[in-house]
ROROGU-387321 format. One line per field, with one value per residue (C-alpha): x, y, z; residue number from 1. Coordinates in nm, 4 decimals, m for minus. Layout:
N
X <- X|...
Y <- Y|...
Z <- Z|...
n <- NUM|...
//
This chain:
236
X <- 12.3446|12.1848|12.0512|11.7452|11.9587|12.0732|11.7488|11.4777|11.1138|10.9764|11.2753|11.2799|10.9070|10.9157|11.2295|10.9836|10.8474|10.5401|10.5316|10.2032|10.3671|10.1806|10.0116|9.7243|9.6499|9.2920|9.1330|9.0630|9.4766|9.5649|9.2742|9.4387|9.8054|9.6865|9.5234|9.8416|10.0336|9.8230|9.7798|10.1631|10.2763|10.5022|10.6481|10.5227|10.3606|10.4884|10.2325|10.2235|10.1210|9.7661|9.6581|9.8312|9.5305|9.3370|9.5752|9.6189|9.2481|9.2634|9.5734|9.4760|9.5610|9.8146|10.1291|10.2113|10.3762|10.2944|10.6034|10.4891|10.6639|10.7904|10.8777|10.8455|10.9605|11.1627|11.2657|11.2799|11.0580|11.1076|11.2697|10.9314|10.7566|10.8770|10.8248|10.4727|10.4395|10.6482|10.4408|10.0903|10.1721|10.2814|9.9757|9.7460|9.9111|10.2781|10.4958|10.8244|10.8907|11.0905|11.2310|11.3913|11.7047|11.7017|11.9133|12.0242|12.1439|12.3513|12.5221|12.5778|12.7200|12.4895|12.6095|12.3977|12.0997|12.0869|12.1492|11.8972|11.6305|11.6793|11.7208|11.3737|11.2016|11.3475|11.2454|10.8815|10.8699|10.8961|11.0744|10.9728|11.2070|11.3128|11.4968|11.6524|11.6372|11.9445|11.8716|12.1536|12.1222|12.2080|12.4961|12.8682|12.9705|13.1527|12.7955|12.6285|12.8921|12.8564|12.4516|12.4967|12.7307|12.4827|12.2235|12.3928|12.5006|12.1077|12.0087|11.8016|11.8162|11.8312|11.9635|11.7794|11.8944|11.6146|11.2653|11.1962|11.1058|11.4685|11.6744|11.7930|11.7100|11.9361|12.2061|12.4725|12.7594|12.5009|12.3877|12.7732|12.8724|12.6359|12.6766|13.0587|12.9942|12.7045|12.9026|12.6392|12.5166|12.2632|12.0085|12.0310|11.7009|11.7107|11.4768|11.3942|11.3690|11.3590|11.1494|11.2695|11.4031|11.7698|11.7439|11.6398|11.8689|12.1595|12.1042|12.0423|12.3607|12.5490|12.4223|12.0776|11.8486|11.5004|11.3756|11.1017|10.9610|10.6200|10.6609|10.6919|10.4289|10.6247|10.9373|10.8444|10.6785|10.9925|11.1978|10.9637|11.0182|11.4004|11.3357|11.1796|11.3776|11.6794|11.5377|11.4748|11.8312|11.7253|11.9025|12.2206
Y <- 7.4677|7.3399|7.7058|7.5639|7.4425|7.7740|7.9749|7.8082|7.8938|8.0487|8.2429|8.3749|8.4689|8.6910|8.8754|8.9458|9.2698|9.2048|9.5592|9.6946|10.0715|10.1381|10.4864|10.3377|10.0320|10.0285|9.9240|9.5793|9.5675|9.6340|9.3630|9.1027|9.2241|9.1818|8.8508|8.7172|8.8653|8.6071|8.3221|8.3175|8.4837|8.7369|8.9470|9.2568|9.4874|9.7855|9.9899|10.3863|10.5727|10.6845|10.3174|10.2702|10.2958|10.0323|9.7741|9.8066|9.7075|9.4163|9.3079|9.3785|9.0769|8.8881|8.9839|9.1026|9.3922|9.7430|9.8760|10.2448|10.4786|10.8645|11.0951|10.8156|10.7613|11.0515|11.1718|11.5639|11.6956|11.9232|11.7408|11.8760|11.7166|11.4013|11.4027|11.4463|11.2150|10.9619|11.1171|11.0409|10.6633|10.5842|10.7756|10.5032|10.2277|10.1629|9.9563|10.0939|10.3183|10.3908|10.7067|10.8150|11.0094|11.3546|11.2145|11.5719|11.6860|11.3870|11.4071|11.8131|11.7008|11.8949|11.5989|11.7865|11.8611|11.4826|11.3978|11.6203|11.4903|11.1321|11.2557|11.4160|11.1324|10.9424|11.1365|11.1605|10.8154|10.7659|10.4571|10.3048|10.0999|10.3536|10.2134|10.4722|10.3980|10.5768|10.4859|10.3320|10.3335|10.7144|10.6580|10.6233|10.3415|10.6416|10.8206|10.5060|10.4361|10.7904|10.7834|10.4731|10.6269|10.9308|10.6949|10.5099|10.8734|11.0310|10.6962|10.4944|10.1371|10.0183|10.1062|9.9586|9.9350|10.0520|10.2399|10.0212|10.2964|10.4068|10.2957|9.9894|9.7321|9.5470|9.4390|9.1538|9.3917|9.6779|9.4700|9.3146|9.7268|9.8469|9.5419|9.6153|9.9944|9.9489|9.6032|9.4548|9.7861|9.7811|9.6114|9.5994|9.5897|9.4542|9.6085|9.6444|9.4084|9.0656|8.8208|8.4907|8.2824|8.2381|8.6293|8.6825|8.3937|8.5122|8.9008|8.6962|8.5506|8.9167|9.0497|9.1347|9.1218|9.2349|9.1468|9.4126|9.2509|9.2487|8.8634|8.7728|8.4742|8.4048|8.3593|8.1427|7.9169|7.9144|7.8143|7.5362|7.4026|7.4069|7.2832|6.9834|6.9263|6.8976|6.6676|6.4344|6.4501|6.6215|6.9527|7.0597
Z <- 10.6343|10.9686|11.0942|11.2305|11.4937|11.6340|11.5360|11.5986|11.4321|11.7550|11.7851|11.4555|11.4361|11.7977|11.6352|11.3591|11.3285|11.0622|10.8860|10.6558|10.5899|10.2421|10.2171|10.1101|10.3646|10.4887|10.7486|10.6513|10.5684|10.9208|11.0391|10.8361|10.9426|11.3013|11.2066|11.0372|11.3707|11.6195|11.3850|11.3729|11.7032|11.5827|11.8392|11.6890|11.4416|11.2492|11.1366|11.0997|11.3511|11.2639|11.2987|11.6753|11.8454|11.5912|11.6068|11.9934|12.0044|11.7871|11.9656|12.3044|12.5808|12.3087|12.4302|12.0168|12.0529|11.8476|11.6879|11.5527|11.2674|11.3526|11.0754|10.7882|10.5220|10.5148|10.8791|10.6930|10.9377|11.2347|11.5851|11.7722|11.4837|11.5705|11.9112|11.9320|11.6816|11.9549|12.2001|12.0584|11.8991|12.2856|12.4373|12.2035|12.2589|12.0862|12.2761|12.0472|11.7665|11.4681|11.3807|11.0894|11.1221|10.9778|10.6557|10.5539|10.7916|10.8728|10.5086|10.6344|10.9347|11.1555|11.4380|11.6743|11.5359|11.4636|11.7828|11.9323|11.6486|11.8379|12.1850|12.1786|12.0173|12.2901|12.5565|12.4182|12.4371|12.8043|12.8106|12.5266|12.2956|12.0307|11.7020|11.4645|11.0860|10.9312|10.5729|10.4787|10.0766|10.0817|10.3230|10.2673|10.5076|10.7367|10.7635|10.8650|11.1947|11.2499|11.2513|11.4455|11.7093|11.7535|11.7998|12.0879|12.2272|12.2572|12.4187|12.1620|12.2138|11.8292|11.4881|11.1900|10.8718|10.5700|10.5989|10.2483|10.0655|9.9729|9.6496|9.8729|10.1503|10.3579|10.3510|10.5059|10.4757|10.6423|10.9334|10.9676|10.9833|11.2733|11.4777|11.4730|11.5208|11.8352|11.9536|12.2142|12.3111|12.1091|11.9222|11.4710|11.2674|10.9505|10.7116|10.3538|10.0963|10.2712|10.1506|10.1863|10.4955|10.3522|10.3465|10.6907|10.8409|10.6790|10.8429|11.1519|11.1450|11.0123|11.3194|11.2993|11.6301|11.4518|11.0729|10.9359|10.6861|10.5117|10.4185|10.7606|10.6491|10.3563|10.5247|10.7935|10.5861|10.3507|10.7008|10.7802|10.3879|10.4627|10.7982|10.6611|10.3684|10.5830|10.8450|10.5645|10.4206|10.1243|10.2170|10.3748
n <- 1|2|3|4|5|6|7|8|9|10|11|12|13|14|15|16|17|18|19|20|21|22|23|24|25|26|27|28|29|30|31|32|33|34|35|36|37|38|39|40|41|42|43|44|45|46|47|48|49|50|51|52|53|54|55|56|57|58|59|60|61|62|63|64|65|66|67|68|69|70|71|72|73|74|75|76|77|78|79|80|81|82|83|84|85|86|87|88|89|90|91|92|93|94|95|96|97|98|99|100|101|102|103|104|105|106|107|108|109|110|111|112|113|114|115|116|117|118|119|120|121|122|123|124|125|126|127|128|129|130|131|132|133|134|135|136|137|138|139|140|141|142|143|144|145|146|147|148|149|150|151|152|153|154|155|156|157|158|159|160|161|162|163|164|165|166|167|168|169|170|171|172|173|174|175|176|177|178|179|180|181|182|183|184|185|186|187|188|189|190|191|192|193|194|195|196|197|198|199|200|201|202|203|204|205|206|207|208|209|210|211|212|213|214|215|216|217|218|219|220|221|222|223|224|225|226|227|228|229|230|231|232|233|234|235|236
//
């Protein structure tokens, strides 16, 4: 399996968004997050919002983008909720965010109140890359390509697979789903329970434009292991 020839290791770290989401990360765990980020050049970090502003400091002049949460881990909070949430995480500093859809009412089929949920946080954004996380281990495959649909409609530029703190992670035939449902319109996160390289190049190759993934390090050293291994003939 010669992937290192179509994804190479610099392109496979900048589609890396290095995530520290825990409730209980400190300061120190977003220093060494940030740390990790430049030692390895990953293309961003996903942090939640209160810690924006921190991280844009330590980052500051790098070119490592700041990918910040909205509404997470549950997206059962009010639209206007979310939007100043958007609203603030942009005002110190994120680059994009990532919203989770309003999973309720999407199994209800309140279409527009989940459309409007997105459309504001997009708005709030000004410009700024919005993903939507619809949270696919609650979905039946139907609700997913309809979440993904009414995130193309309000004008987000991503869908993304997990917030990581649901039953399940992602998945190939997830990632294969929403690529087929947002063609090349938009771009597919994969997130949630990755944690080796075979993982993250095989969601790569289902489709997948973004990995989230708190063993970014992990993984890239696991790629430059197979890397090697197959340059010597020891792997195929």
């Amino acid at each position: 399996m010669r992937d290192e020839q179509v994804l190479s290791e610099d392109l496979l770290k900048k589609m890396m968004d290095h995530t520290q989401l825990r409730a209980y990360a400190t300061y120190d765990d977003m220093k060494s997050l940030c740390d990790e980020a430049l030692k390895y050049r990953f293309g961003q970090v996903a942090i939640n919002s209160c810690h924006v502003s921190r991280c844009a400091s330590l980052l500051k002049g790098s070119g490592i983008k700041i990918d910040a949460t909205v509404g997470f881990p549950l997206g059962a909070m009010s639209p206007e909720a979310k939007a100043f949430e958007a609203k603030k995480a942009v005002e110190d500093g994120a680059d994009e965010i990532d919203m989770v859809v309003n999973i309720g009412a999407l199994k209800s089929k309140d279409y527009k109140l989940v459309k409007e949920d997105i459309e504001g946080v997009v708005e709030a954004s000004k410009g700024k890359l919005v993903k939507v996380i619809i949270e696919a281990c609650y979905l039946k495959d139907e609700e997913k390509v309809k979440a993904c649909e009414l995130a193309m409609e309000a004008g987000a530029q991503f869908v993304k697979t997990s917030t990581g703190f649901g039953t399940g992670g992602a998945t190939v035939h997830d990632v294969e789903l929403m690529r087929k449902t947002v063609g090349g319109k938009m771009g597919v996160k994969a997130s949630g329970g990755i944690r080796t390289a075979e993982e993250a190049i095989a969601l790569v190759r289902a489709g997948a434009t973004r990995i989230g993934t708190s063993n970014s390090v992990g993984i890239i050293e696991g790629y430059r292991m197979m890397r090697d291994l197959i340059t010597a003939g020891r792997l195929k």
